[in-house]
C-alpha positions as CSV (number, residue, x, y, z in Angstrom):
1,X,4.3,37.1,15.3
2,X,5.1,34.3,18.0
3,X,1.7,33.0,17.0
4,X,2.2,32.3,13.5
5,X,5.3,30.7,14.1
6,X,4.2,28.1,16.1
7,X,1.2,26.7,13.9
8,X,3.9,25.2,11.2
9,X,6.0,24.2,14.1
10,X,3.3,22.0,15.3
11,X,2.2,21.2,11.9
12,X,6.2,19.5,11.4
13,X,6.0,18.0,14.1
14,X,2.8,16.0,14.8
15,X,3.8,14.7,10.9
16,X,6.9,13.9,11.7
17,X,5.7,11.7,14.5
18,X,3.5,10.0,13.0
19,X,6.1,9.2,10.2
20,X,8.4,7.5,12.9
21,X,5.6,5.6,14.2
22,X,5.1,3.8,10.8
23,X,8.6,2.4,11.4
24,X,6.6,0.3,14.7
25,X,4.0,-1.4,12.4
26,X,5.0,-4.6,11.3
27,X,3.3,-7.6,9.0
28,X,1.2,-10.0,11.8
29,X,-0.1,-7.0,13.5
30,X,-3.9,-6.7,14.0
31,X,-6.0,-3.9,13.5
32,X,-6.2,-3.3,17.2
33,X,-2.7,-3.0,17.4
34,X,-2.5,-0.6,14.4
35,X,-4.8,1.6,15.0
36,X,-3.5,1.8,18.8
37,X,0.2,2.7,17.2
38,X,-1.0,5.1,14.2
39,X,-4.4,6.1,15.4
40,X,-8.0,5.9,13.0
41,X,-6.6,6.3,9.1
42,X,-7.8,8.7,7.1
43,X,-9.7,6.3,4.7
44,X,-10.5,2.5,5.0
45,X,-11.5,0.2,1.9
46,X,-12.9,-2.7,2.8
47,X,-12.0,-6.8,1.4
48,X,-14.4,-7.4,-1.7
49,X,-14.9,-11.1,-2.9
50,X,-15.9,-11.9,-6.0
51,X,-19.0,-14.8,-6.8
52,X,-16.2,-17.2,-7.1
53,X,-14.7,-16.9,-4.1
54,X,-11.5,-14.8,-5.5
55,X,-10.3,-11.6,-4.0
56,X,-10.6,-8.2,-5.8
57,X,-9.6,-5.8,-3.0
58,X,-8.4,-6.2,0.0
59,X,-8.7,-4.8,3.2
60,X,-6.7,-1.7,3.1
61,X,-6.4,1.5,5.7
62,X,-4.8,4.7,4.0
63,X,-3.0,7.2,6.1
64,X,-2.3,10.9,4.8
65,X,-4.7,11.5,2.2
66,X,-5.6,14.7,0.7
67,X,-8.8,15.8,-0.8
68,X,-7.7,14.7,-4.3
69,X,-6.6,11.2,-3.2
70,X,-9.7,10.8,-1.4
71,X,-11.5,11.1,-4.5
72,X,-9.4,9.1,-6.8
73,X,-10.0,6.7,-4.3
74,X,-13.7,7.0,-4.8
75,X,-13.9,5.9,-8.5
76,X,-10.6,3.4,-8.2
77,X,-10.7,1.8,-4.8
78,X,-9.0,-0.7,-6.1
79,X,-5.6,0.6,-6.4
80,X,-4.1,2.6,-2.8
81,X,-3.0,5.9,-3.8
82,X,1.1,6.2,-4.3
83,X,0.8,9.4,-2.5
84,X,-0.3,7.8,1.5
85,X,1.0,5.5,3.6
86,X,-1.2,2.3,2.9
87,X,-1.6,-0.6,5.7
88,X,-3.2,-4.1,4.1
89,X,-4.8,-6.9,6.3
90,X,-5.9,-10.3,5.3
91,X,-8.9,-11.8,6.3
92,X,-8.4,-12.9,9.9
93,X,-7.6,-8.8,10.1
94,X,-3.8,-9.4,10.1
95,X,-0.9,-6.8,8.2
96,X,0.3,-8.2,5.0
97,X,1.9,-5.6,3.5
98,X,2.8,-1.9,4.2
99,X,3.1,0.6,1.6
100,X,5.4,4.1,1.6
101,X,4.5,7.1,-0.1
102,X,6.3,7.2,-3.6
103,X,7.0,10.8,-4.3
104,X,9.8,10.2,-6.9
105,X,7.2,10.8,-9.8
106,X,5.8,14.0,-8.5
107,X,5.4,16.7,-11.1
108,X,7.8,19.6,-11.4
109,X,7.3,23.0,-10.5
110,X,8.3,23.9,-13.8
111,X,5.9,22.1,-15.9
112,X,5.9,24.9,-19.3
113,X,8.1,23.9,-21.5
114,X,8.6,27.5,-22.8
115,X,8.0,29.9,-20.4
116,X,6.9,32.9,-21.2
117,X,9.6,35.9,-20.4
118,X,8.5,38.9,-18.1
119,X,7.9,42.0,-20.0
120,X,10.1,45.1,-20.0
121,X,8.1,47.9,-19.1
């Protein structure tokens, strides 16, 4: 019993941590410096250029993702996922921006609008 309790314990905590350490990064840092407060992310995108010199992604390290925004990420790179923690550098490898997770549109656990009722049996 001790045993299974202390797997979600761990679980909490290392995310937890990890959460708080987010607070550290700041816009100037360099990729050295993130990576040495938040560790490798979980997915990188790299800074695409178009033929005319204009930017159509940039640089962009993802922490958090899950399997299905791993492969949203895959056919629209583009855009970070509203569902990590997103760190974006400019092209001398700086921060620019740091993105939260936005879980305020997350779908209900209620999502049938008319339930079915149980059956009397």
């Amino acid at each position: 019993m001790i045993q299974i309790l202390v797997l979600p314990v761990l679980i909490c905590a290392c995310s937890t941590g990890r959460i708080d350490r987010f607070e550290t990064v700041d816009v100037g840092m360099t990729r050295e410096e993130v990576r040495g407060v938040l560790g490798s992310p979980s997915s990188t995108f790299t800074r695409q250029v178009d033929a005319t010199g204009t930017v159509q992604r940039l640089e962009r390290w993802q922490y958090g993702d899950t399997p299905g925004t791993l492969a949203t990420g895959v056919f629209f790179s583009e855009h970070p996922s509203q569902r990590v923690w997103s760190i974006f550098f400019d092209e001398n490898g700086r921060v620019i921006e740091i993105s939260e997770p936005d879980w305020s549109e997350s779908p209900s656990p209620n999502l049938a609008p008319n339930p079915i009722p149980p059956r009397n049996r």
